[in-house]
N, C-alpha and C positions, 0 to 999 in steps of 0.2 A: 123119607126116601126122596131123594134127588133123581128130577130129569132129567137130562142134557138133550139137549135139541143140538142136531149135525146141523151146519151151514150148509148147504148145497153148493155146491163148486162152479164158482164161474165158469162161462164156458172160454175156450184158448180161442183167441179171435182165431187164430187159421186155419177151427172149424164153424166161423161164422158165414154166412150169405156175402159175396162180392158185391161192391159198388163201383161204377163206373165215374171217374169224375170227369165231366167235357166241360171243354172250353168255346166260348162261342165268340161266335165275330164281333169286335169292337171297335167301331167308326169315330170315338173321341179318344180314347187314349191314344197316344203316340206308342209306334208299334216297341219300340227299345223300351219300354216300361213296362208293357207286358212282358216280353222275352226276361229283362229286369225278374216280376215278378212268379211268374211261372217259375221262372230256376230256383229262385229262392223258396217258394212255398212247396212247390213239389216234386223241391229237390232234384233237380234234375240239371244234366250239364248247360251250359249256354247253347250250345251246338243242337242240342232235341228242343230244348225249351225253344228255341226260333224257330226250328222246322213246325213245332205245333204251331209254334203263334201265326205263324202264315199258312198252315194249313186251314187254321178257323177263320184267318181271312179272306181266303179264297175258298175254299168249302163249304162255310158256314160256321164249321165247328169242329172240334179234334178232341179225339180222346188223350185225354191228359195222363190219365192213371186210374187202378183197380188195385180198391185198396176196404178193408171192411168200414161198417157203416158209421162207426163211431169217428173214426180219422177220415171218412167223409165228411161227415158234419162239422170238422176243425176246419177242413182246409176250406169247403163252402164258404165259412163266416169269415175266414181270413182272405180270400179275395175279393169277398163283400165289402168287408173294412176298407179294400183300397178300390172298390166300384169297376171292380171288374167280373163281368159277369162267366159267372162257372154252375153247373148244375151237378145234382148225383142221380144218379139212377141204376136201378137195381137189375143188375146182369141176370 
C-alpha cells in the first residue's frame, strides 16, 4: 500500500503580512540617480519617483511602497546593490 503525502499550498502573497519599503535621505548620491533609481526599481513614474526622492530629503525619509515581504527583500538588496539606502518594515 502507497502513501501519498498532499503538499500543503503555498500561501497567495495577497493574503501575506504588508511591508512597507522607505526611502531615506541621501547626502552622497546626486539626487537625478536616485529619482533615476527609484523609478526604475520600484517602478514608479519619474513624476512620484522625484516627489519621494525629495520628500526623504527633506523629511528624512518617504514611503516608497507596500508590497509583501518577499519583493521587500528584492527590492531592499537591489538598492543596496547601488548604495542607496531603503529599509522594510512590517506595517
Amino acid at each position: 500500500m502507497t502513501t501519498k503525502t498532499l503538499d500543503s499550498p503555498k500561501p497567495k502573497t495577497s493574503n501575506l503580512p504588508p511591508w512597507n519599503i522607505v526611502l531615506w535621505n541621501d547626502e552622497i548620491n546626486p539626487i537625478e540617480f536616485i529619482v533615476e533609481k527609484v523609478a526604475k526599481i520600484a517602478t514608479l513614474t519619474k513624476e512620484i519617483a522625484e516627489k519621494k526622492a525629495v520628500e526623504a530629503h527633506e523629511k528624512g525619509k518617504s514611503l516608497l511602497l507596500t508590497t509583501h515581504k518577499e519583493k521587500a527583500e528584492l527590492i531592499v538588496e537591489q538598492f543596496t546593490s547601488h548604495k542607496i539606502t531603503v529599509t522594510m518594515e512590517k506595517t
